[in-house]
C-alpha positions in Angstrom: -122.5 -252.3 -5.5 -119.6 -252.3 -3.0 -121.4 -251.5 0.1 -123.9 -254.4 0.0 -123.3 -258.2 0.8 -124.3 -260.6 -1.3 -127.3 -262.1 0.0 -127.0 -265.9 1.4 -129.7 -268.3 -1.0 -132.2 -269.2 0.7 -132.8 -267.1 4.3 -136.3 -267.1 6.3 -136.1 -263.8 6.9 -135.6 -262.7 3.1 -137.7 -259.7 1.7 -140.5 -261.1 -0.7 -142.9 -259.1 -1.8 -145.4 -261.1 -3.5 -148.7 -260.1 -5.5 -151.3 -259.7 -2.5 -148.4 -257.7 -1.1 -148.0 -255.6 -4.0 -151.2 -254.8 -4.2 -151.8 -253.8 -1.1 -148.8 -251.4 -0.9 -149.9 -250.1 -4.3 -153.1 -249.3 -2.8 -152.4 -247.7 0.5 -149.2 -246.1 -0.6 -150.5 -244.3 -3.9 -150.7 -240.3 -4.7 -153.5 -239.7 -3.0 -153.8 -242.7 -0.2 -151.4 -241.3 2.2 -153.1 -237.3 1.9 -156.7 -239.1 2.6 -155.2 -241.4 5.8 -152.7 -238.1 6.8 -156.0 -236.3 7.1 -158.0 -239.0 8.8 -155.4 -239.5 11.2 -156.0 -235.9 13.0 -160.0 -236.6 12.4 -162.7 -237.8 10.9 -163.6 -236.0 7.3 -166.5 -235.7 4.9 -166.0 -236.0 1.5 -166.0 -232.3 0.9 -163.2 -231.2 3.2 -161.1 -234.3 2.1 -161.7 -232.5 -1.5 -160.6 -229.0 0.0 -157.7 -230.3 2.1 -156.1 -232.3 -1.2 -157.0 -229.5 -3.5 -155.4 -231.3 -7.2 -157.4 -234.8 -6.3 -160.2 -235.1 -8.5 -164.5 -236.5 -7.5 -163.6 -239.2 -9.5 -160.2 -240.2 -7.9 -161.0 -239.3 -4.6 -164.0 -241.8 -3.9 -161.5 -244.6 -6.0 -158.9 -244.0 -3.2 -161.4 -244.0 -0.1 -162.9 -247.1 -2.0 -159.8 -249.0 -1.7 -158.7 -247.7 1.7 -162.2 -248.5 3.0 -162.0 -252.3 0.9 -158.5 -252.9 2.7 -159.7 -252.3 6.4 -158.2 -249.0 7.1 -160.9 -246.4 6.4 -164.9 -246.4 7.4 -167.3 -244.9 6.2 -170.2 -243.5 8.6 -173.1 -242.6 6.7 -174.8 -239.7 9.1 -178.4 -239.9 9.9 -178.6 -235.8 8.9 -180.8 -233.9 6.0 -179.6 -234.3 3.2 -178.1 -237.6 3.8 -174.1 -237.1 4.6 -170.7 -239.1 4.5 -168.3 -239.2 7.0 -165.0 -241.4 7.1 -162.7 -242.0 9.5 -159.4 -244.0 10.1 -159.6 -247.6 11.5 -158.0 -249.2 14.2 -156.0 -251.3 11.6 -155.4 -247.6 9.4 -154.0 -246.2 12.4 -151.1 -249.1 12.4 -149.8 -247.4 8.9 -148.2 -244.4 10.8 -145.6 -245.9 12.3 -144.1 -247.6 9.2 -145.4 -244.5 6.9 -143.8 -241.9 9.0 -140.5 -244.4 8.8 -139.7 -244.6 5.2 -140.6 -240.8 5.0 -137.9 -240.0 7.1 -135.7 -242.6 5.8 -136.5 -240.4 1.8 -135.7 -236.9 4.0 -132.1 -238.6 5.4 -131.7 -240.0 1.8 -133.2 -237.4 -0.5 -129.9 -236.1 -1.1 -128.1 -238.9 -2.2 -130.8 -239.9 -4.3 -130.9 -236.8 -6.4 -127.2 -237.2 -6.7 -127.5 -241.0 -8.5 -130.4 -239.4 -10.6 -128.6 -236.5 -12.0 -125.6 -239.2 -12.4 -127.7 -241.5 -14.2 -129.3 -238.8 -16.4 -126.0 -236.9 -17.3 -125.2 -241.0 -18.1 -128.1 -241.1 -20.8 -126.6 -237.9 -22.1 -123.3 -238.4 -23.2 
């Protein structure tokens, strides 16, 4: 690529994104991870209206995702002391830190959406001819 510098060996500041990293990103970043914390962020949910508000998500997927969001810090649960027994969650403190850099590299993919369409259509007609 012509618009990049090569990179200098060994820097401090260097982009490494190793396997606890990884893993986290995975986690908070997947299909349905940033639907559950978008939601959470304007309030707490029960598990019902998270269902309603991401319509495609499935039972089974849904409590994986709040699972994982809840293991990694940024979503509680609140069980609520009503009749029939009820589940609420909400965002954490430490969730809540995820908008900033969230709402970042979705505006960076709105700025750049059209230039990566461009190198996938160029890179498909590529496989084509």
């Amino acid at each position: 690529m012509t618009d990049t510098a090569p990179a200098p060996a060994a820097r401090a500041d260097a982009l490494h994104v190793g396997r606890p990293h990884r893993e986290l990103l995975d986690q908070v970043l997947d299909r349905w991870s940033l639907g559950v914390l978008g939601e959470l962020c304007e309030r707490p949910c029960r598990f019902a209206e998270l269902r309603r508000a991401l319509p495609p998500v499935t039972q089974k997927s849904l409590t994986a995702t709040l699972r994982r969001l809840e293991r990694n810090g940024v979503v509680e649960r609140e069980v609520l002391g009503t009749r029939p027994l009820a589940v609420q969650y909400r965002i954490t403190p430490l969730g809540k830190t995820l908008r900033e850099p969230v709402d970042a590299l979705l505006a960076w993919a709105d700025v750049q959406m059209p230039r990566i369409e461009a190198a996938r259509r160029a890179y498909d007609d590529a496989l084509d001819a």
